[in-house]
N, C-alpha and C positions, 0 to 999 in steps of 0.2 A: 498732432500738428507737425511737428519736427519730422517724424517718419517717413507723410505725405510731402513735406515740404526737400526732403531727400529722393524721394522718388520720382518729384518732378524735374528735379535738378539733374537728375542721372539721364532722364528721358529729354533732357535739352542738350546734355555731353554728346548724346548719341547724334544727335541732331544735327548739332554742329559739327563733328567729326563726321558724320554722312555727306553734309552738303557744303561742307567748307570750300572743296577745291571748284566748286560752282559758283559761288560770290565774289564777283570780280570790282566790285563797289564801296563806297562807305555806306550809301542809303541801303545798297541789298544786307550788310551786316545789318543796319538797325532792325530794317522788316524781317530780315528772318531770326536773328538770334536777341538782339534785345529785348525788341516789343515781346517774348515769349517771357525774356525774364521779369521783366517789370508784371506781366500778367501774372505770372507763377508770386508773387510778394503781393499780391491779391486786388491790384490798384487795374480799374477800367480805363485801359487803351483807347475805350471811345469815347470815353468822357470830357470834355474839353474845360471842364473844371476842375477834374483829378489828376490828369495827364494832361501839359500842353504842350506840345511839339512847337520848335521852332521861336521860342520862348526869347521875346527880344531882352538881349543886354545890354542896352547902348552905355558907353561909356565913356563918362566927359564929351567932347566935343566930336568922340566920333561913335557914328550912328550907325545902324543894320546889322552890331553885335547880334549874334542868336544862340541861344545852346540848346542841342538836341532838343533835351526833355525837360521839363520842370514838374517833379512831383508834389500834389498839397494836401493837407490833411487838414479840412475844417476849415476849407479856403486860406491856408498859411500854405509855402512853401515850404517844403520839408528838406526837399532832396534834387539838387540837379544833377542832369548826365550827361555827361559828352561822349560820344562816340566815335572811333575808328575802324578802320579796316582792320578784318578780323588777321591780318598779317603781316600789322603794325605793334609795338610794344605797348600796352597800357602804361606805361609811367613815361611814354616819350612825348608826353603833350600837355603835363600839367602847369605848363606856365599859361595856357588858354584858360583854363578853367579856372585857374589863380581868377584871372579878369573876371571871369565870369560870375564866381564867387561872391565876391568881393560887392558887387552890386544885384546878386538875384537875392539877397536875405535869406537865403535859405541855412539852416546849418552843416550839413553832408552834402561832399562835391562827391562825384564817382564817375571815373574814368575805365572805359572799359573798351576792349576790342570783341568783345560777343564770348568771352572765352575765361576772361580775366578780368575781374571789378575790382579796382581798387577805391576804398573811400575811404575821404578825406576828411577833416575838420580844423577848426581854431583854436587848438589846443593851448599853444603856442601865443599868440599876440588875436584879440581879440579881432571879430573881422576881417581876419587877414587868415587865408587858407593855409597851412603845414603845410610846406615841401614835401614829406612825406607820408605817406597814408599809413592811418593807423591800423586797418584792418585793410588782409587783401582775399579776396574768394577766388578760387581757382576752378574749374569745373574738370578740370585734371586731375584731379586731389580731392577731391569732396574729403571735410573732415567732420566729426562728429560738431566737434568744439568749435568750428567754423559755424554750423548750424544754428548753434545753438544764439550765437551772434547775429549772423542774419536775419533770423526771426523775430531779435528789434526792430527789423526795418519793413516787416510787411502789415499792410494795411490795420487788420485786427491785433499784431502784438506791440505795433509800434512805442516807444517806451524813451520820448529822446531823455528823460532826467538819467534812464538806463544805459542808454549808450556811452552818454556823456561822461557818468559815474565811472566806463567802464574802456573807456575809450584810452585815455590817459597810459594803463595800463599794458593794456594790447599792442599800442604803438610802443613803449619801451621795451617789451617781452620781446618784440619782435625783430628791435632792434639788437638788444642781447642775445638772440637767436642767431642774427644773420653775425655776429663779429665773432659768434664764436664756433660756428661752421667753417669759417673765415680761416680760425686758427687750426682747429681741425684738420684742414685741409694743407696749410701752407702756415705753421708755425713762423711767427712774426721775433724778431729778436728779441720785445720789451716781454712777450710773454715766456719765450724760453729763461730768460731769465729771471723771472718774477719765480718760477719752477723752481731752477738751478738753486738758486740762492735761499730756499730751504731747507738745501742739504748743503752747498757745496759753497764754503768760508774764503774761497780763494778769490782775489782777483779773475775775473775773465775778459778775458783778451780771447781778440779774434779770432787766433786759432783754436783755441776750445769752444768758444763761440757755435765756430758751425762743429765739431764736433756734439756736442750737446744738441744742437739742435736736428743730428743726424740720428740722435739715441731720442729725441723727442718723438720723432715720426715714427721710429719702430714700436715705441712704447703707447704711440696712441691708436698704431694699427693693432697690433699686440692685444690691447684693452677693448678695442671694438671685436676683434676677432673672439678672444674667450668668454664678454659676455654675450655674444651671438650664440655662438654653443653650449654655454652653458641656459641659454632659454631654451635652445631646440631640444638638449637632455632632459630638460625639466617638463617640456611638452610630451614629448617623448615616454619619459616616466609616467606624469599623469592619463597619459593616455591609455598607459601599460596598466593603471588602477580602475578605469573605468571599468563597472560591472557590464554584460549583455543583456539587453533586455530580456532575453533567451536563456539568464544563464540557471533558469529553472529547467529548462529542456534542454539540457545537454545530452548529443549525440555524437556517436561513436566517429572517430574520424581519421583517414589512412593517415598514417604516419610520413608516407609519404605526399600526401597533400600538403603536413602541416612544413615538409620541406620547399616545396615546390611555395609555396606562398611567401615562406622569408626569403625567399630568393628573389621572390618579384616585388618585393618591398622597396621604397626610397629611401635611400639614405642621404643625407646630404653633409656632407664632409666638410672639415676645415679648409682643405685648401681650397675648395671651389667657393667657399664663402670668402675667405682672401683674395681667391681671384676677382671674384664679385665685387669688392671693395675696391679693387684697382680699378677696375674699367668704370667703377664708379666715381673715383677722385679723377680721374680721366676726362670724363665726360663733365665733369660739374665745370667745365673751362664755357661751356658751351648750352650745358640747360641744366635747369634744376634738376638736386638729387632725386625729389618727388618723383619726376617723371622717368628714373631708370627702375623698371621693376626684375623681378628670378623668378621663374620656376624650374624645378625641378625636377627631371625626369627620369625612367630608369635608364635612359640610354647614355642624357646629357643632360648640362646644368645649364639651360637657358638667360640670357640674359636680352630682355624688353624694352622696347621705346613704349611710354604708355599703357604698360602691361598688355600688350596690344601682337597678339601670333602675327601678325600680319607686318609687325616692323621689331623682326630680329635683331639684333646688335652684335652679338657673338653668340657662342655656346662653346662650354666648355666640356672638353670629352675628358675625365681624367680616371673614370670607371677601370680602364688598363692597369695593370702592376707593372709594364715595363715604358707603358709609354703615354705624354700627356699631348692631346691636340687643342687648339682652339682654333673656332671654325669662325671666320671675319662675313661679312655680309657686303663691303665698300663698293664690290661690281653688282650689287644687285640682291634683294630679299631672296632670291632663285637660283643665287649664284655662290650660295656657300664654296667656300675655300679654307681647306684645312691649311695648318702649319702647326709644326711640328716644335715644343718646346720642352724644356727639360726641368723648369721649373716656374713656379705661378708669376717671376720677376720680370720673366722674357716676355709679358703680357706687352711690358712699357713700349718692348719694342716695336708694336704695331699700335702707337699713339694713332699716327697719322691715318692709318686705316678706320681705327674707331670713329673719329672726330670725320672722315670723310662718310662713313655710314648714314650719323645724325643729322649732316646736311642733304644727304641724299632725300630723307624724308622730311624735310623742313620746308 
């Protein structure tokens, strides 16, 4: 089920990143990318007892409320959905569906722009929908453990004691997720100190303050960098252990092939995973870290919008022993433009170029 229910999810990413820049509406969003997802969660779109479009909300005195969808299971409402244009934010319009909520009885609101579902519950104060959503699906990100989540919500796994059980959770993880990305990113002063003041007995005053919190940022780049390398050594190694299915028939082999092949081999180095990291705290000003992906080539260390060949963001040339390039994309995916840097710091300097790349394809 989860496998199937993965592979239709990837086969609807496609879809929408196929026909997105064709959807000039809110209704062409629902017909092309919702109605597929509600189908894929196994609920009939033409049922008008399972699915009801258009689903009046009226509320108090004023009338001709509707929301999208309203899902039902055993003629209850389970699930409403509001929808946007697929080139609107899913979380820029939950205070509609608060309303909406509020009076469909149902227990999950879900807010989505054909791309992005976030859903909601009454965690919080009974009846009255969470500000924020406890679980959100990305179709950007597909994750296992996402899956594993949404498959309470389709037709045959539906399980609300389940969700609800599990609900609670998700939205705090999530939240302890996002505040500590947060610090990650841009160390906060109560947290440099909360640090410091396990080692350090002194008074701190301002000017240690940002001192500390200059050795904070190194030290958390520093920690992300060595255990990055130390997993790719460790893949690396296990890889080196793997037997060959073959390796009953071993045959004789030129010496100089077995040169010619470590030669052509990938390596992926420290500094281009630091450099990876900057253009990634970079970029997080502007989109999730999800969506910056690497690979790595023998020529250069690519860096991805959406893991996506087709929306380059830089590459970095640093294979040289005397000289390091990164190649920017901001005139154009066809338009690479080298500059020249002498070490992975001078990345910062072409901020503005990165940040105008992402909006090129946005």
């Amino acid at each position: 089920m989860e496998q199937d229910l993965k592979m239709k999810l990837e086969q609807l990413h496609q879809r929408v990143d196929a026909l997105k820049d064709q959807i000039g509406t809110e209704e062409a969003t629902k017909n092309a990318f919702v109605m597929p997802f509600i189908q894929i969660l196994g609920y009939d779109i033409f049922n008008p007892t399972e699915v009801i479009p258009e689903f009046i909300c009226d509320i108090g005195t004023k009338k001709g409320e509707k929301v999208d969808y309203v899902i039902k299971k055993d003629n209850e409402p389970i699930m409403i959905i509001e929808c946007k244009h697929w080139k609107e934010k899913a979380d820029a319009h939950n205070s509609q569906l608060h309303r909406y909520y509020h009076v469909s009885k149902a227990r999950f609101g879900v807010l989505t722009n054909g791309h992005t579902y976030n859903f909601y519950a009454d965690l919080e104060k009974p009846n009255i929908m969470d500000e924020k959503p406890f679980f959100t699906l990305d179709l950007n990100n597909l994750k296992d453990s996402n899956l594993k989540i949404l498959e309470k919500f389709t037709k045959n796994g539906y399980s609300l004691e389940s969700i609800l059980d599990s609900a609670e959770g998700l939205k705090y993880i999530k939240a302890i997720k996002t505040e500590f990305e947060k610090e990650l990113q841009n160390p906060s002063d109560e947290f440099v100190k909360l640090l410091v003041s396990r080692f350090f007995d002194k008074p701190i005053i301002a000017s240690r303050l940002a001192v500390f919190k200059d050795y904070t940022n190194r030290a958390i780049a520093n920690y992300i960098n060595e255990t990055i390398s130390s997993r790719l050594k460790n893949a690396l190694s296990i890889n080196d252990t793997i037997p060959s299915k073959d390796a009953d028939n071993v045959v004789s082999i030129d010496d100089n092939a077995i040169v010619n092949e470590k030669q052509e081999s990938i390596i992926t180095t420290e500094e281009e995973i630091e450099g990876f990291q900057i253009i990634k705290a970079i970029l997080r000003e502007v989109i999730p870290a999800s969506r910056i992906a690497q690979r790595d080539t023998k020529s250069y260390f690519g860096i991805l919008l959406d893991d996506n060949n087709r929306k380059p963001i830089a590459r970095l040339h640093f294979n040289a022993t005397s000289t390091k390039y990164i190649e920017l994309f901001d005139q154009g995916k066809d338009n690479g433009e080298r500059k020249l840097i002498t070490s992975v710091d001078d990345i910062y300097q072409y901020k503005k170029a990165l940040l105008d790349t992402i909006k090129n394809y946005e």
